[in-house]
PQR file with spaces between the fields and no chain letter, atoms N, CA, C, O and H, PARSE charges and radii, in Angstrom:
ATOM       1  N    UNK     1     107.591  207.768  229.344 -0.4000 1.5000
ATOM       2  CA   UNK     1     108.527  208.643  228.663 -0.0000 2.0000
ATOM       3  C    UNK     1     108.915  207.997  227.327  0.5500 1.7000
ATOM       4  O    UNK     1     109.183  206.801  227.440 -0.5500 1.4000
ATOM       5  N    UNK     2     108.998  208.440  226.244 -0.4000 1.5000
ATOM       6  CA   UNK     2     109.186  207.902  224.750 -0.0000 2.0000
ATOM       7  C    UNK     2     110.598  208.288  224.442  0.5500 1.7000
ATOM       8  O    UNK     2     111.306  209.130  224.994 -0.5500 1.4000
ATOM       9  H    UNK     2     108.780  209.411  226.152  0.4000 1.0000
ATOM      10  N    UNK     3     110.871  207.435  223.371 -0.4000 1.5000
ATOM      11  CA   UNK     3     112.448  207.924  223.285 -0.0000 2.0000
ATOM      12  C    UNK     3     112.443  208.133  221.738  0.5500 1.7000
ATOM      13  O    UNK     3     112.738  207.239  220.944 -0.5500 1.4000
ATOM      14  H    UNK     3     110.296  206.750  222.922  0.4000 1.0000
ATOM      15  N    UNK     4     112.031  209.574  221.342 -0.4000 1.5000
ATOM      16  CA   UNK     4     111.935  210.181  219.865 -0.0000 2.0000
ATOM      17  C    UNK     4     113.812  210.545  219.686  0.5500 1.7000
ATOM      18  O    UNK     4     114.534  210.656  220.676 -0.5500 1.4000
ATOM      19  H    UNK     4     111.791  210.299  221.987  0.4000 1.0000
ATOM      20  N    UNK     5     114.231  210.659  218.512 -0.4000 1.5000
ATOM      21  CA   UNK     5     115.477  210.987  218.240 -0.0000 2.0000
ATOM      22  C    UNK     5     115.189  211.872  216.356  0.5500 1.7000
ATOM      23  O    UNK     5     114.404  211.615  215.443 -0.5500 1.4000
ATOM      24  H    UNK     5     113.644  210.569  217.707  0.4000 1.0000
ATOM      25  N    UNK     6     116.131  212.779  216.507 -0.4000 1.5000
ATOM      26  CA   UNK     6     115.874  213.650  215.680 -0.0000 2.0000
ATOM      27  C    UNK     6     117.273  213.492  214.884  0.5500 1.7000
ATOM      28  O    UNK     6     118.204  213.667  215.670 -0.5500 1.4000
ATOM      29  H    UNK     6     116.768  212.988  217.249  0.4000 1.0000
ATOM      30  N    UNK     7     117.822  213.145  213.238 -0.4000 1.5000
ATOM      31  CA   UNK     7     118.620  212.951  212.963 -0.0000 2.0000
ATOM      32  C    UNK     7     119.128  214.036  212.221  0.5500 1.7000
ATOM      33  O    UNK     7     118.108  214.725  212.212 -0.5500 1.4000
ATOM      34  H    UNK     7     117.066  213.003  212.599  0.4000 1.0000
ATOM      35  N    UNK     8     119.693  214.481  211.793 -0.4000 1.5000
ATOM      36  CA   UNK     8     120.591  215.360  210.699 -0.0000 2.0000
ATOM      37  C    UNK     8     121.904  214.403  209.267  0.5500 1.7000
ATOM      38  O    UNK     8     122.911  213.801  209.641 -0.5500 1.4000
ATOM      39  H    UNK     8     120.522  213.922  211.801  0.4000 1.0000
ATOM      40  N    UNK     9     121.609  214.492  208.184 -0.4000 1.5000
ATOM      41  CA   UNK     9     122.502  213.672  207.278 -0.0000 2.0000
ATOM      42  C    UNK     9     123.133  214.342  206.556  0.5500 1.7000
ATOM      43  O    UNK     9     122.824  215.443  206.101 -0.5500 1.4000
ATOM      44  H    UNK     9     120.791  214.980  207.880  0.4000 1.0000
ATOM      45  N    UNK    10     124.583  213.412  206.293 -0.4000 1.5000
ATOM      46  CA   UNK    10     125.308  215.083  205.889 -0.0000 2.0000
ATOM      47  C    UNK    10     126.347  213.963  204.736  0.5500 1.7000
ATOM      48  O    UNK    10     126.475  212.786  205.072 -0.5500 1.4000
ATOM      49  H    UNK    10     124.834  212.517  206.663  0.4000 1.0000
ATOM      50  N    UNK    11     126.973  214.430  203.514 -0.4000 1.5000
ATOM      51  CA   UNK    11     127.458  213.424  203.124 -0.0000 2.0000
ATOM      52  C    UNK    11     129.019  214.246  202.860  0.5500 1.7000
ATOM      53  O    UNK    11     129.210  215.394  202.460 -0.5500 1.4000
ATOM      54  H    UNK    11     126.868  215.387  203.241  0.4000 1.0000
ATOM      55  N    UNK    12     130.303  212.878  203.359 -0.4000 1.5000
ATOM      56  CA   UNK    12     131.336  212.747  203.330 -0.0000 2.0000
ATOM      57  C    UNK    12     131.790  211.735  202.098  0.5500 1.7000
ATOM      58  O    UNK    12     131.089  210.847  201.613 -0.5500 1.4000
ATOM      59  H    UNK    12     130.148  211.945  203.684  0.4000 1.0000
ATOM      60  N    UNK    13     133.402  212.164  201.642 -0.4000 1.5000
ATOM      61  CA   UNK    13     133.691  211.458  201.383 -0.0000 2.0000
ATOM      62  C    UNK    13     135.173  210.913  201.288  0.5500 1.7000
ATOM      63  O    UNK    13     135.856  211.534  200.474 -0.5500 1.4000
ATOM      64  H    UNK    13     133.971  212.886  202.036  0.4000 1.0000
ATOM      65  N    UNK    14     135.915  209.715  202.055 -0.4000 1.5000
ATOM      66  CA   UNK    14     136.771  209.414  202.817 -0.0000 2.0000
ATOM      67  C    UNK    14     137.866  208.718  201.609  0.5500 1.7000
ATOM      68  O    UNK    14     137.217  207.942  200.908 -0.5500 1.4000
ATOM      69  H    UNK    14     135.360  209.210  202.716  0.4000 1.0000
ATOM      70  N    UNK    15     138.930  208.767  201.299 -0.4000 1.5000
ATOM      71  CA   UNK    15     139.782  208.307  200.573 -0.0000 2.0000
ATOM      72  C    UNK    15     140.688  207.466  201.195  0.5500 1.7000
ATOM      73  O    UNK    15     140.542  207.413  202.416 -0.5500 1.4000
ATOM      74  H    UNK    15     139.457  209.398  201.868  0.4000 1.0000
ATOM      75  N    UNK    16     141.368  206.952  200.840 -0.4000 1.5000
ATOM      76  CA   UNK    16     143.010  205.528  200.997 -0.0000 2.0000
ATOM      77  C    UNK    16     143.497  205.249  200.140  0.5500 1.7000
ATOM      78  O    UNK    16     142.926  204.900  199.107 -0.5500 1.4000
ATOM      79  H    UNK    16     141.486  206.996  199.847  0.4000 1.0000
ATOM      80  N    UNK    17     144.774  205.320  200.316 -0.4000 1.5000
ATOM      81  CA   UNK    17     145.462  204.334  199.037 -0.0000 2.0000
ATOM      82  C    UNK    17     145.218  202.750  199.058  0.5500 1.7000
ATOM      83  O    UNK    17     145.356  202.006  198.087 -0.5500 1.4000
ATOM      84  H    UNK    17     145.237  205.604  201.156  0.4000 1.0000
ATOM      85  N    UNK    18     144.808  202.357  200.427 -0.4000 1.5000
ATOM      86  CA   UNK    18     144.795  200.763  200.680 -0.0000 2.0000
ATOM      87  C    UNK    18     143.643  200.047  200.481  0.5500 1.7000
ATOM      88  O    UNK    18     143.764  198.830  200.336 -0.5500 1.4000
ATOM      89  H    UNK    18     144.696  202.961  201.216  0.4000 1.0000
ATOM      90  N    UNK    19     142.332  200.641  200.435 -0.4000 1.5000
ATOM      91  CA   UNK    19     141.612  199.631  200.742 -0.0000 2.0000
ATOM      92  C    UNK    19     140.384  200.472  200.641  0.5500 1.7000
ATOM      93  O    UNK    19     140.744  201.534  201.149 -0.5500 1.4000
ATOM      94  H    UNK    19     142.234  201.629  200.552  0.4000 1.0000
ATOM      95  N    UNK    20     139.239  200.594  200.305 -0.4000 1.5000
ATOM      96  CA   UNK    20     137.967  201.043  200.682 -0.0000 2.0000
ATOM      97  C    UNK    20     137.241  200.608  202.100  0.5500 1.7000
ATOM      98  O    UNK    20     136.356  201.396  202.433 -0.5500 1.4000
ATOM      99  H    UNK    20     138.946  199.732  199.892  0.4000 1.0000
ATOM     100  N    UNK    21     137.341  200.083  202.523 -0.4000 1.5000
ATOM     101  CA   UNK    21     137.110  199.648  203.731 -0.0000 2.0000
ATOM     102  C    UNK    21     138.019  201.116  204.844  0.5500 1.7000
ATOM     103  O    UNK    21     137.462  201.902  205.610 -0.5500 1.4000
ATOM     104  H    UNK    21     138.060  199.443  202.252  0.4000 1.0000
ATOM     105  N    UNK    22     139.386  201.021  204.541 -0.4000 1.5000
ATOM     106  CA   UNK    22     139.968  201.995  205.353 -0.0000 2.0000
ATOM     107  C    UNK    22     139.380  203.479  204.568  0.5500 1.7000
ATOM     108  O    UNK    22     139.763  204.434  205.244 -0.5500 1.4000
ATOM     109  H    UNK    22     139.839  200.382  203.918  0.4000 1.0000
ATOM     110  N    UNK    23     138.816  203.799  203.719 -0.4000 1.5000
ATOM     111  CA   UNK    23     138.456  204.883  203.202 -0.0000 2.0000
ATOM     112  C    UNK    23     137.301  205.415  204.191  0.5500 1.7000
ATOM     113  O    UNK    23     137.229  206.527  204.713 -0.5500 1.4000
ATOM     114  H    UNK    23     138.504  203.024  203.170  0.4000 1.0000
ATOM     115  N    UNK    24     136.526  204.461  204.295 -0.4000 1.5000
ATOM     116  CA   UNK    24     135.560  204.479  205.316 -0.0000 2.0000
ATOM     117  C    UNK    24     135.892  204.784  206.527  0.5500 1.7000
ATOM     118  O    UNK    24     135.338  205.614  207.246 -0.5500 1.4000
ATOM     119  H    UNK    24     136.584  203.557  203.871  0.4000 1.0000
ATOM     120  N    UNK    25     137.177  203.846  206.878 -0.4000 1.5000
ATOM     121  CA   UNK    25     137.093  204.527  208.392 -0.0000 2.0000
ATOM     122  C    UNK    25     137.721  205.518  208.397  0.5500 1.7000
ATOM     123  O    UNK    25     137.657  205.872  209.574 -0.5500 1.4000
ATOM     124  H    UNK    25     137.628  203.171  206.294  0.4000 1.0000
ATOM     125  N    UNK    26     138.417  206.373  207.767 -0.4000 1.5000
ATOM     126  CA   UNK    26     139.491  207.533  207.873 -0.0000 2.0000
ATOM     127  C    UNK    26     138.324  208.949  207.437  0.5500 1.7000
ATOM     128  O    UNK    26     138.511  210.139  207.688 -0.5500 1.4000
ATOM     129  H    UNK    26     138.469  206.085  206.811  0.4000 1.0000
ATOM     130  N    UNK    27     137.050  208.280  206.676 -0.4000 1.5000
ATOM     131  CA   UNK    27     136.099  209.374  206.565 -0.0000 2.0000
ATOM     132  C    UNK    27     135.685  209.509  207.702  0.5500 1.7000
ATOM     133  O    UNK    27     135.577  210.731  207.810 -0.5500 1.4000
ATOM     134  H    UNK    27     136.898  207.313  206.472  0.4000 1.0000
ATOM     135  N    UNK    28     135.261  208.896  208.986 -0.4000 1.5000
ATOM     136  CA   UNK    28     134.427  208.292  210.116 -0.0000 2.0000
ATOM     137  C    UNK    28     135.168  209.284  211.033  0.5500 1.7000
ATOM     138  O    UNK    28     134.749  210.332  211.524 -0.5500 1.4000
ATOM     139  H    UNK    28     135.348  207.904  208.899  0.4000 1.0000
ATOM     140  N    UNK    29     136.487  208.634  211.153 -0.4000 1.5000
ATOM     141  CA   UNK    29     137.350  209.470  212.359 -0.0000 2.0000
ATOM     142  C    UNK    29     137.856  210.694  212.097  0.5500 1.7000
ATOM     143  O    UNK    29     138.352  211.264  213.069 -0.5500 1.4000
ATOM     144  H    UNK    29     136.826  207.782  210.755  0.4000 1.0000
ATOM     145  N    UNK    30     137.881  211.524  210.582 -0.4000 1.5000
ATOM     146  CA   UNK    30     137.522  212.695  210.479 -0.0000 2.0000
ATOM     147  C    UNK    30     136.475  213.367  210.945  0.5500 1.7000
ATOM     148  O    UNK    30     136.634  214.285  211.749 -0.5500 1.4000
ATOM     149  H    UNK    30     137.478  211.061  209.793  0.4000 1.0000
ATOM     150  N    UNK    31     135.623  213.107  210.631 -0.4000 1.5000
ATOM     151  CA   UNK    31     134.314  213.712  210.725 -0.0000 2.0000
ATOM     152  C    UNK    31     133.398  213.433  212.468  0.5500 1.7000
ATOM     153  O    UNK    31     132.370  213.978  212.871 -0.5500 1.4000
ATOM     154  H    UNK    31     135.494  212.361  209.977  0.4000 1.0000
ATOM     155  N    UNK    32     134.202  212.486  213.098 -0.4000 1.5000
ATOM     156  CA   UNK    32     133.927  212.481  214.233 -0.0000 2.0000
ATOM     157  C    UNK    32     135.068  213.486  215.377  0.5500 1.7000
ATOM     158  O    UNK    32     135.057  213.381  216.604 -0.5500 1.4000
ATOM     159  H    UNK    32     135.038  212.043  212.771  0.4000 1.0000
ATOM     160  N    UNK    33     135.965  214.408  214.586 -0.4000 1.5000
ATOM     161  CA   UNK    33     136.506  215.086  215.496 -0.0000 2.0000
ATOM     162  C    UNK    33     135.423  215.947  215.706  0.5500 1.7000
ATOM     163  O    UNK    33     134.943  216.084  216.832 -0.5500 1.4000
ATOM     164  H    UNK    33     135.973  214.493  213.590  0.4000 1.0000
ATOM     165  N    UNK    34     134.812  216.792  214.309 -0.4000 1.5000
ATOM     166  CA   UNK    34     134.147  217.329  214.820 -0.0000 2.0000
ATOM     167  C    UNK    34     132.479  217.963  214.457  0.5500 1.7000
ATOM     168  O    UNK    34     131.916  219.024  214.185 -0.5500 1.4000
ATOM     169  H    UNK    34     135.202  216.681  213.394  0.4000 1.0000
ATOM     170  N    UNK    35     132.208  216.638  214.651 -0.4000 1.5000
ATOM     171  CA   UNK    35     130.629  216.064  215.102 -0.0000 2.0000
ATOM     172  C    UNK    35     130.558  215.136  215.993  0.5500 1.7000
ATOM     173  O    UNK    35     131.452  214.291  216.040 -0.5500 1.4000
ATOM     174  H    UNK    35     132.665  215.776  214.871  0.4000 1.0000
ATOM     175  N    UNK    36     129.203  215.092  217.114 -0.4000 1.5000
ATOM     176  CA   UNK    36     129.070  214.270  218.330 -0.0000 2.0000
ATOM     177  C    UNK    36     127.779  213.539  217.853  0.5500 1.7000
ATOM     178  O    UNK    36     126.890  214.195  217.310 -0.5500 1.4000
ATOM     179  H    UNK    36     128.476  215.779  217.076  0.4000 1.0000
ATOM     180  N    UNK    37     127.689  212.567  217.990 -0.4000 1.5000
ATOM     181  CA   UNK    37     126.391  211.846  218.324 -0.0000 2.0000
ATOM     182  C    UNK    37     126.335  210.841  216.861  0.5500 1.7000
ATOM     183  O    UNK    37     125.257  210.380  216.488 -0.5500 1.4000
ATOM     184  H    UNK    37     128.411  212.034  218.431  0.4000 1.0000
ATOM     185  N    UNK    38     127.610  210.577  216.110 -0.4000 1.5000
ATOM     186  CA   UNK    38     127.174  209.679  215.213 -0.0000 2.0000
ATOM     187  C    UNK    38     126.803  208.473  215.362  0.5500 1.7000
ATOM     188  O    UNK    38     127.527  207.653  215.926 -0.5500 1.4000
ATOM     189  H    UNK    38     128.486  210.952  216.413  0.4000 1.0000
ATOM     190  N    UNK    39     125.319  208.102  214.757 -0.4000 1.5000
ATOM     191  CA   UNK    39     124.585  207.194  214.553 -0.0000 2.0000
ATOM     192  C    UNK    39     124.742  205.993  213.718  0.5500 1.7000
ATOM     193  O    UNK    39     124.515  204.818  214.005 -0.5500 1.4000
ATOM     194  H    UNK    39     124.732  208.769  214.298  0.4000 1.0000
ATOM     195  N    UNK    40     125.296  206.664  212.330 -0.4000 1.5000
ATOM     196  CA   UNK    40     124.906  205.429  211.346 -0.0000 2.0000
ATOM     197  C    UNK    40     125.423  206.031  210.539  0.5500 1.7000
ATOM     198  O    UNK    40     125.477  207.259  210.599 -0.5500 1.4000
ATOM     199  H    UNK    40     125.480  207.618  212.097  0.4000 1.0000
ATOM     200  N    UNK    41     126.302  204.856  208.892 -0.4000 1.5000
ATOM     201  CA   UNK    41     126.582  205.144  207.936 -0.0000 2.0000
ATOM     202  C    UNK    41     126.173  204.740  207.106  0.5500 1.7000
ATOM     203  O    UNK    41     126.072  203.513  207.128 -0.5500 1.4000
ATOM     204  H    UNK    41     126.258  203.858  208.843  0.4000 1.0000
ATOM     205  N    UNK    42     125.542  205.672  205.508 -0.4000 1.5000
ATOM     206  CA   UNK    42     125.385  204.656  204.385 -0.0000 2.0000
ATOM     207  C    UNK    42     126.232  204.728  203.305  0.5500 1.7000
ATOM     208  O    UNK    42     126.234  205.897  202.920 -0.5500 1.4000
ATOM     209  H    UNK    42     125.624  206.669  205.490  0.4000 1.0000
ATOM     210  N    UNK    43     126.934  204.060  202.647 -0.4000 1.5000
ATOM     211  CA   UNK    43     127.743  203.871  201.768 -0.0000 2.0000
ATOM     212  C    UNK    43     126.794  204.134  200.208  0.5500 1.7000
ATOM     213  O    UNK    43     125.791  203.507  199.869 -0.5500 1.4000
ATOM     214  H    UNK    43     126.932  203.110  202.960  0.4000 1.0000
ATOM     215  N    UNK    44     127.312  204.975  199.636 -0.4000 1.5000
ATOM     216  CA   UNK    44     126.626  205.646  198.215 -0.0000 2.0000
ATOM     217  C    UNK    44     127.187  205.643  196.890  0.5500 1.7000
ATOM     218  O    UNK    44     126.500  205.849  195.889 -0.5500 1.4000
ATOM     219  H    UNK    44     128.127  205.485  199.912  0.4000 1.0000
ATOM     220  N    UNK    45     128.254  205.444  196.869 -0.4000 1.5000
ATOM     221  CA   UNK    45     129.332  205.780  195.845 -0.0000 2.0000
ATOM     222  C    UNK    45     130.681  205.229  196.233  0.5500 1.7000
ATOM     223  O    UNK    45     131.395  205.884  196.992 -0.5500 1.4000
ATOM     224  H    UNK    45     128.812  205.277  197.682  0.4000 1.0000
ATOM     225  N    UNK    46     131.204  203.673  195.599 -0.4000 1.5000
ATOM     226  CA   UNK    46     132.673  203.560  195.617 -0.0000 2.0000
ATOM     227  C    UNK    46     133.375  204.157  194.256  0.5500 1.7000
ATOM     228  O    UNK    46     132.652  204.057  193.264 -0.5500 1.4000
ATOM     229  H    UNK    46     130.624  203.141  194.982  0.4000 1.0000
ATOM     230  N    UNK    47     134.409  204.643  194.081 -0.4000 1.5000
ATOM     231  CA   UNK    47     135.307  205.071  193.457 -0.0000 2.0000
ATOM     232  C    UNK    47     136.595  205.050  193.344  0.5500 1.7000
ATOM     233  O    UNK    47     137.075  204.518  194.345 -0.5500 1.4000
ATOM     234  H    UNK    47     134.996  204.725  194.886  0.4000 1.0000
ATOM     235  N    UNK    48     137.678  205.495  192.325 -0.4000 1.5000
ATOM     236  CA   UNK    48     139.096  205.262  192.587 -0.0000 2.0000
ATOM     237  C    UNK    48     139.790  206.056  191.863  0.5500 1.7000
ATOM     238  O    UNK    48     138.997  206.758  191.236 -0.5500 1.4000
ATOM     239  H    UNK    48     137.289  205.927  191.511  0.4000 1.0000
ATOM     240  N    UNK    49     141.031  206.364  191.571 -0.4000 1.5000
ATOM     241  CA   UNK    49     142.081  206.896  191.053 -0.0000 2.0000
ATOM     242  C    UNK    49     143.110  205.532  190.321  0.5500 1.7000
ATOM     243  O    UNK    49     143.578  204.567  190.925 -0.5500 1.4000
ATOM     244  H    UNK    49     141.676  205.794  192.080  0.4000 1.0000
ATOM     245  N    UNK    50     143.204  205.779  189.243 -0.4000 1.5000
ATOM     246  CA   UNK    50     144.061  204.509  188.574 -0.0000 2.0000
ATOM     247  C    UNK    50     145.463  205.471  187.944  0.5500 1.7000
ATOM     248  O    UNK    50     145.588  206.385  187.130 -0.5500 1.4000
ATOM     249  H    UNK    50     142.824  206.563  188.752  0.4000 1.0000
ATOM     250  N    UNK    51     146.300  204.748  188.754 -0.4000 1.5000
ATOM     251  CA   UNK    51     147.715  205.007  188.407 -0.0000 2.0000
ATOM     252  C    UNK    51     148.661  203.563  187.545  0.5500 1.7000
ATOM     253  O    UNK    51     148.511  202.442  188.032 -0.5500 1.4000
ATOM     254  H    UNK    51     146.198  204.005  189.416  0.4000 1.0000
ATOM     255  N    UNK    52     149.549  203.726  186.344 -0.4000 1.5000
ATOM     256  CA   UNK    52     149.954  203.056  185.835 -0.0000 2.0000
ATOM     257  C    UNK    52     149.100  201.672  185.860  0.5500 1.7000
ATOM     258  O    UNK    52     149.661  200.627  186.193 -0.5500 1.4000
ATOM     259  H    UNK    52     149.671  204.636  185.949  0.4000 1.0000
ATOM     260  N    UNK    53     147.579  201.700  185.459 -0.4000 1.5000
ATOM     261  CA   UNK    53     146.983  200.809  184.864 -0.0000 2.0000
ATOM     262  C    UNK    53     146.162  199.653  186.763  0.5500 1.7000
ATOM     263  O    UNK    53     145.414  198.683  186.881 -0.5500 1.4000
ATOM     264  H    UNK    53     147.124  202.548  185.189  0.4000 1.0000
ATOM     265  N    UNK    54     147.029  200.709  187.939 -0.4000 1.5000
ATOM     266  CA   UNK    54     146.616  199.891  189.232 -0.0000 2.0000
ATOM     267  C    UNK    54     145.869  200.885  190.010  0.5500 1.7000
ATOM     268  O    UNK    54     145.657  202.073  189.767 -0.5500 1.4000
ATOM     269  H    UNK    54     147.637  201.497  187.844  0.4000 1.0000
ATOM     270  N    UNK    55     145.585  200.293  190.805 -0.4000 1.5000
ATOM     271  CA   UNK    55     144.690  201.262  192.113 -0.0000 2.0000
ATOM     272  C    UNK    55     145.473  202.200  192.768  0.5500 1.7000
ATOM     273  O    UNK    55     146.285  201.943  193.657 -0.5500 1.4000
ATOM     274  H    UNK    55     145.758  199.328  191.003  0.4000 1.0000
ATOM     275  N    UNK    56     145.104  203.752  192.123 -0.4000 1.5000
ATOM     276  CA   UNK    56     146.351  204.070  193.104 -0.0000 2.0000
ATOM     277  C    UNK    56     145.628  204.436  194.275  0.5500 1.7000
ATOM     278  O    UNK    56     146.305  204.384  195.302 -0.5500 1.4000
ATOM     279  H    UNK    56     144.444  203.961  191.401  0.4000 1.0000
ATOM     280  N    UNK    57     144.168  204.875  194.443 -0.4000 1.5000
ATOM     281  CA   UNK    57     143.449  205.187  195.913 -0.0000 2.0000
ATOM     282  C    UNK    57     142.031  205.298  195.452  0.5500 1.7000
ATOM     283  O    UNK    57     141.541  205.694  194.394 -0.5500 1.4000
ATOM     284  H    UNK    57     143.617  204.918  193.609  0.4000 1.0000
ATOM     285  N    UNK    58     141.422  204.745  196.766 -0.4000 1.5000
ATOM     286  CA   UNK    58     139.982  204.214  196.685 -0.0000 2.0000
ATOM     287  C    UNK    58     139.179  205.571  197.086  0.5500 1.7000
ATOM     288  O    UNK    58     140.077  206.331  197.451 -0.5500 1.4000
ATOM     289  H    UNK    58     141.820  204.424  197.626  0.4000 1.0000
ATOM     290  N    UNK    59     138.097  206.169  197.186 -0.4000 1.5000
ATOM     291  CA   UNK    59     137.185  206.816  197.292 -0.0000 2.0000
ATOM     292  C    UNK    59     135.723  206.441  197.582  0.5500 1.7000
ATOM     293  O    UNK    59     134.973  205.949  196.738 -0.5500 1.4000
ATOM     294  H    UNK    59     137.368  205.552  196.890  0.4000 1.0000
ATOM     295  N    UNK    60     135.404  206.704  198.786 -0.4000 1.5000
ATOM     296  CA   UNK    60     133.896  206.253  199.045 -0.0000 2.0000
ATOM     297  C    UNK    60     132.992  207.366  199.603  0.5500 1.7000
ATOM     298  O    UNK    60     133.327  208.117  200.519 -0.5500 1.4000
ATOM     299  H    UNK    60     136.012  207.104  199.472  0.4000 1.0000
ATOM     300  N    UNK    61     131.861  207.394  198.986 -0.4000 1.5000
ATOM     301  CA   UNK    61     131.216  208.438  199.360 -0.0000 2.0000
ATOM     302  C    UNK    61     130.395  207.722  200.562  0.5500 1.7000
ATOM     303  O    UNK    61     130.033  206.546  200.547 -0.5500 1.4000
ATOM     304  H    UNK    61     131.589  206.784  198.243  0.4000 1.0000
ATOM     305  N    UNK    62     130.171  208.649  201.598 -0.4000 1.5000
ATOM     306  CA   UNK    62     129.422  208.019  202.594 -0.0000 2.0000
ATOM     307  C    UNK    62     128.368  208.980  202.750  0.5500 1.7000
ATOM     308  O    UNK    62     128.493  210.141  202.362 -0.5500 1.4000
ATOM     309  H    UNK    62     130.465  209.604  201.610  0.4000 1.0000
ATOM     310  N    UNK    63     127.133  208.452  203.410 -0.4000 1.5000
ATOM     311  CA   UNK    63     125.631  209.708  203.977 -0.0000 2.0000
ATOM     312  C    UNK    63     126.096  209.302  205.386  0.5500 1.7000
ATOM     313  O    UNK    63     126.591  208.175  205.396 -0.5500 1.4000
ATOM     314  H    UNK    63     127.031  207.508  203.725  0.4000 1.0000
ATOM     315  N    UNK    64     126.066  209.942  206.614 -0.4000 1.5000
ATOM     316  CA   UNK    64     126.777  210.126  207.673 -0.0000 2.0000
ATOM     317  C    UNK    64     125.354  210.869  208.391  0.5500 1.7000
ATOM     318  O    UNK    64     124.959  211.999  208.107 -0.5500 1.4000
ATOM     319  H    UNK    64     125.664  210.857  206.606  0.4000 1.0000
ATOM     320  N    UNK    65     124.667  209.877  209.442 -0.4000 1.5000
ATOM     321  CA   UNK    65     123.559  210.594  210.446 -0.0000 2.0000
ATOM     322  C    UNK    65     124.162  210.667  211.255  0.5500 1.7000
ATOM     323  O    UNK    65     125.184  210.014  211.462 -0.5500 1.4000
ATOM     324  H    UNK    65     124.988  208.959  209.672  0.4000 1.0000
ATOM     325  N    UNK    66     123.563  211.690  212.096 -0.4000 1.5000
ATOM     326  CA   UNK    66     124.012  212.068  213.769 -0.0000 2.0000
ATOM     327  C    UNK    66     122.440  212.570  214.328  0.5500 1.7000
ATOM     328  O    UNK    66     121.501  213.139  213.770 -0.5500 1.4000
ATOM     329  H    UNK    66     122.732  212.220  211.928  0.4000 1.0000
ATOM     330  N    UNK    67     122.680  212.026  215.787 -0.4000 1.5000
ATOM     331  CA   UNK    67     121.453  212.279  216.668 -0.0000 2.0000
ATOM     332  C    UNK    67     121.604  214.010  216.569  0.5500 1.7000
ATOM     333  O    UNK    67     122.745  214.471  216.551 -0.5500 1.4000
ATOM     334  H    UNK    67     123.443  211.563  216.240  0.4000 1.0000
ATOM     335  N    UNK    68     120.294  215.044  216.499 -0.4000 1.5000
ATOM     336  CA   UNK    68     120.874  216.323  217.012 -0.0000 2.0000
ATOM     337  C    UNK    68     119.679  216.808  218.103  0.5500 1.7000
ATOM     338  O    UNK    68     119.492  217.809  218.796 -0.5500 1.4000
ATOM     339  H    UNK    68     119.367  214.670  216.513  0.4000 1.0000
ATOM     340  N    UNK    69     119.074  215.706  217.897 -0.4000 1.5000
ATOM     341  CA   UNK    69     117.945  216.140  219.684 -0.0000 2.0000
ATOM     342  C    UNK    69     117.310  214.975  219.717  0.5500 1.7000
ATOM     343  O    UNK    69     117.140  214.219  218.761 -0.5500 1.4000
ATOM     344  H    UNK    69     119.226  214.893  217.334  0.4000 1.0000
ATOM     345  N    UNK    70     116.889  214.798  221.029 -0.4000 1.5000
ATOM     346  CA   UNK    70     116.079  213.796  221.828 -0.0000 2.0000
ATOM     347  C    UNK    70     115.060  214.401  223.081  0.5500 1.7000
ATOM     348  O    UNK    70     115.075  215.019  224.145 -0.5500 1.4000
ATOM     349  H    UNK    70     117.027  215.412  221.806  0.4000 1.0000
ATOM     350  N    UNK    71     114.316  213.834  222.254 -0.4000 1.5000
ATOM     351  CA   UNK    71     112.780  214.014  223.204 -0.0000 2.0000
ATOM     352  C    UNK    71     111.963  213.107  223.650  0.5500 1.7000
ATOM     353  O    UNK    71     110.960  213.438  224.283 -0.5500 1.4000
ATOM     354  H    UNK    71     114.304  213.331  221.389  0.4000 1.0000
């Protein structure tokens, strides 16, 4: 029996005022309410918003696979 997996990629992109790192995960646990079977993330694009000369919030674009069949 072989274990083929069939992916689907879809791209998000997750914001924070704190940190790019948390941008990432707040894109993740969005997008896992409602999609099942996520696989893997690739990070494509960091970005930001600059308020009075500081960071006011980070922006990361993510490519986001999910399994959508197995054969």
């Amino acid at each position: 029996m072989s274990n083929h997996h069939t992916y689907k990629k879809i791209e998000i992109v997750g914001s924070s005022p704190v940190s790019s790192d948390e941008a990432i995960n707040n894109a993740l646990a969005e997008c896992a309410k409602s999609i099942r079977n996520l696989e893997w993330f690739e990070v494509v694009e960091t970005r930001g918003h600059i308020e009075n000369g500081k960071v006011g919030h980070y922006q990361v674009t993510l490519k986001v696979g999910f399994r959508i069949a197995n054969s």
